[in-house]
TORPA-4810 file (N, C-alpha, C, O; in nm, 3 decimals):
<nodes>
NODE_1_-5.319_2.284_6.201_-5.383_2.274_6.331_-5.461_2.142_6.337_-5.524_2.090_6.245_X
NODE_2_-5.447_2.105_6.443_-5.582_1.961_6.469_-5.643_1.998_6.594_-5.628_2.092_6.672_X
NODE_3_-5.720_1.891_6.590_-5.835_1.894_6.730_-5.818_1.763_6.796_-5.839_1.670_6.717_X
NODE_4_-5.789_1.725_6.914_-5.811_1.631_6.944_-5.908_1.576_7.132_-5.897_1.639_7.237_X
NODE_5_-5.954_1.506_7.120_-6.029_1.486_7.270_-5.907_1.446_7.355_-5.823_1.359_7.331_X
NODE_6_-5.916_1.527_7.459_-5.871_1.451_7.621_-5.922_1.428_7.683_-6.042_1.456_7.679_X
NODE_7_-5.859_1.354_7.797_-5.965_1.273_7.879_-5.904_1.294_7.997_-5.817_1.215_8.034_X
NODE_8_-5.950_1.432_8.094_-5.869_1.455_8.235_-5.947_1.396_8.345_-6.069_1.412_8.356_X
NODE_9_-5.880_1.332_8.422_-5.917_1.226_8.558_-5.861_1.316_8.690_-5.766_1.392_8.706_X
NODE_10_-5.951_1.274_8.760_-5.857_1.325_8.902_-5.991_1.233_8.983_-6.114_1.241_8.979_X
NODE_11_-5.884_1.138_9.059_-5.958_1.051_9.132_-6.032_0.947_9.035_-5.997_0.883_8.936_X
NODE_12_-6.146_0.960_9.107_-6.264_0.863_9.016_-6.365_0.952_8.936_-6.463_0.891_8.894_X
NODE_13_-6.358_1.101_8.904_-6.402_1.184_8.852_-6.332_1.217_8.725_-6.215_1.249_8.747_X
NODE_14_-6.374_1.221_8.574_-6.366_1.233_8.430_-6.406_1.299_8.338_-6.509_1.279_8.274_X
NODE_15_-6.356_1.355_8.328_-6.461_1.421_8.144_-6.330_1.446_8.056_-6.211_1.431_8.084_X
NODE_16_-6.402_1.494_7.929_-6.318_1.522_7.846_-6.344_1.661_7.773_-6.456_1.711_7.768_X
NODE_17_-6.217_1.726_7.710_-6.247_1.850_7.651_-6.164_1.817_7.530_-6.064_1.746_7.531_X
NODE_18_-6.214_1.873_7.431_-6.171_1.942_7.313_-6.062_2.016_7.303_-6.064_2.124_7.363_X
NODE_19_-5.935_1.976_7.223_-5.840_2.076_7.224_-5.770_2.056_7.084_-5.725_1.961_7.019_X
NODE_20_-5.786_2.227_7.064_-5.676_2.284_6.925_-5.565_2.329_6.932_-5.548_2.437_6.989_X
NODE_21_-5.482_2.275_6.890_-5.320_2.298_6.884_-5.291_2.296_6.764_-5.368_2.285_6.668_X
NODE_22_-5.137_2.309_6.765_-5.039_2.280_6.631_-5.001_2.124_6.643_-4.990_2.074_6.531_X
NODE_23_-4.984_2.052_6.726_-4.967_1.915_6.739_-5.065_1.846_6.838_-5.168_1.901_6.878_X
NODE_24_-5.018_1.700_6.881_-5.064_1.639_6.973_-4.984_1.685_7.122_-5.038_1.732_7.222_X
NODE_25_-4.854_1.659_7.103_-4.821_1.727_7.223_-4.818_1.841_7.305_-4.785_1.870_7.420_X
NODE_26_-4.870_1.904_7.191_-4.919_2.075_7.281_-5.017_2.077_7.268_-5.067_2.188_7.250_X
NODE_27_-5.097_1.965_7.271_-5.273_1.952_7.321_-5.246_1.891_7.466_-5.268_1.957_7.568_X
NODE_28_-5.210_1.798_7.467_-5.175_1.745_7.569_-5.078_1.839_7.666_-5.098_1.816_7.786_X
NODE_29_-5.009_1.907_7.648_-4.903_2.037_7.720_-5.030_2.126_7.823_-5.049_2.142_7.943_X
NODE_30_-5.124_2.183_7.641_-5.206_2.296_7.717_-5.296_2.220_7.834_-5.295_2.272_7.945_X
NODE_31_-5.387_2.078_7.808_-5.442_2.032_7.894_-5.380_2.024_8.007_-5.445_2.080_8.095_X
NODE_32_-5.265_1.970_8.052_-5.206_1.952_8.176_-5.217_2.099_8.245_-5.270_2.130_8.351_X
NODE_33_-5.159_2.166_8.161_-5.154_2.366_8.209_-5.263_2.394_8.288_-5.248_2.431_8.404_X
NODE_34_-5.413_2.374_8.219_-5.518_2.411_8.264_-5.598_2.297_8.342_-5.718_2.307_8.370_X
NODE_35_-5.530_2.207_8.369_-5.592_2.111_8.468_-5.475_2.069_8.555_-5.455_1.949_8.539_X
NODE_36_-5.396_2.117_8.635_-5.271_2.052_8.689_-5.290_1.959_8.783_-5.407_1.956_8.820_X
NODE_37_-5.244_1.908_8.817_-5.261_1.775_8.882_-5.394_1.670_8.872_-5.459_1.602_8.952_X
NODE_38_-5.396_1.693_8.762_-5.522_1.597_8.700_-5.427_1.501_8.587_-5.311_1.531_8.557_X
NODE_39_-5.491_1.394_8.539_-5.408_1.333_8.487_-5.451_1.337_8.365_-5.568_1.298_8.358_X
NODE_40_-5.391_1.377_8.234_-5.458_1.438_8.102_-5.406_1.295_7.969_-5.292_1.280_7.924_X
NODE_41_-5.466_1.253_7.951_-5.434_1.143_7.821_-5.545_1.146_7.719_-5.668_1.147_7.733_X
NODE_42_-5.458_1.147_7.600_-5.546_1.157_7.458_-5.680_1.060_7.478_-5.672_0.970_7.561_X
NODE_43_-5.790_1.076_7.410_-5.883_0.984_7.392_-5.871_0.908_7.259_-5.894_0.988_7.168_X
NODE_44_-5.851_0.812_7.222_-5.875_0.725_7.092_-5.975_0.642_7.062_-6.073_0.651_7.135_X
NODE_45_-5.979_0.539_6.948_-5.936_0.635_6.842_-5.958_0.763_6.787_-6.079_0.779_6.768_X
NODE_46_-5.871_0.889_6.745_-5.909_0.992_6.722_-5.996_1.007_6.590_-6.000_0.918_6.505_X
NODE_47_-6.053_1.109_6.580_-6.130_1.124_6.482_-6.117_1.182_6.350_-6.123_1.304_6.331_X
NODE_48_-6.100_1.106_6.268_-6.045_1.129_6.179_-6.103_1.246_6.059_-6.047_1.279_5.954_X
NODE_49_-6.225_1.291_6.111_-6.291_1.330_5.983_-6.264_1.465_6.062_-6.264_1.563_5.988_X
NODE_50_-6.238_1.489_6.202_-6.206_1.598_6.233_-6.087_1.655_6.318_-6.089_1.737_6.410_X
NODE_51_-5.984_1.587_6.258_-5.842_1.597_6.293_-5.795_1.718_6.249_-5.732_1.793_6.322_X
NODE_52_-5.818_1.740_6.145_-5.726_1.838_6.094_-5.818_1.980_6.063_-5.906_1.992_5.978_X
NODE_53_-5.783_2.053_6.131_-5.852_2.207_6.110_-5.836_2.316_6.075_-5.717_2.316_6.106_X
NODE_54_-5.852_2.418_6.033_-5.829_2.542_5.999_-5.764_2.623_6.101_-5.817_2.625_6.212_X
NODE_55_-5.671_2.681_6.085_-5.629_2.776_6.197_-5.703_2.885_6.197_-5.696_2.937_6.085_X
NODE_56_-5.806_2.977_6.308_-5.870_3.087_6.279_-5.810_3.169_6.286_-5.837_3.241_6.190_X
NODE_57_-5.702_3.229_6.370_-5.587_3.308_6.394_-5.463_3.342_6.251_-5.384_3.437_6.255_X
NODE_58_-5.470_3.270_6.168_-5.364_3.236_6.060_-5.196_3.251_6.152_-5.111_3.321_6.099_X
NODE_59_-5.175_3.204_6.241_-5.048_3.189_6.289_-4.940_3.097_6.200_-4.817_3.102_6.191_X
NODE_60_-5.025_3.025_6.151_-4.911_2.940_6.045_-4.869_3.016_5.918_-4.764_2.999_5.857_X
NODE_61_-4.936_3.075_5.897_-4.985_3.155_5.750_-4.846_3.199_5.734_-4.776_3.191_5.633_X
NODE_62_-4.816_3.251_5.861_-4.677_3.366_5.848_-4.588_3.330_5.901_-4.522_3.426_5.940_X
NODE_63_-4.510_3.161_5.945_-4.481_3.150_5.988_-4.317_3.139_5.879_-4.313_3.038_5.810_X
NODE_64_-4.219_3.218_5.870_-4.116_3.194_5.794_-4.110_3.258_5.657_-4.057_3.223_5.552_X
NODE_65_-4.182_3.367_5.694_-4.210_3.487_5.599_-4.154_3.581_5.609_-4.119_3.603_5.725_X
NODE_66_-4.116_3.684_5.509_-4.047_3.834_5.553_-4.116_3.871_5.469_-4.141_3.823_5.359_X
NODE_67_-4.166_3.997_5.542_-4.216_4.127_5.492_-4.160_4.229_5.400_-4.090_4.328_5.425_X
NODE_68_-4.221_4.166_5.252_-4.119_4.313_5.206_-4.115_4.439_5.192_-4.011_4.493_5.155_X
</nodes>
């Protein structure tokens, strides 16, 4: 999982939110989702000391596993 800042615009109005995904592009996916017609682009440079995160959910954990 990572974290990365976006930066959604609409007009001359800005902010940015925080987003956890499995990649960059489904940070950027979910932002567009929940802001649509706003215009959603990564913020850089990203941050490196907090790029990479723990999944709280463990969705990766099990990802390509069988239960025996």
């Amino acid at each position: 999982m990572i974290r990365i800042s976006i930066e959604v615009r609409s007009g001359t109005a800005r902010f940015k939110v925080s987003v956890q995904a499995e990649s960059i592009e489904r940070a950027l996916e979910m932002a567009r989702r929940y802001n649509s017609g706003k215009k959603c682009k990564v913020v850089f440079p990203i941050d490196s000391e907090g790029f990479f995160v723990e999944d709280d959910l463990g969705r990766d954990r099990a990802v390509g596993k069988i239960a025996a």
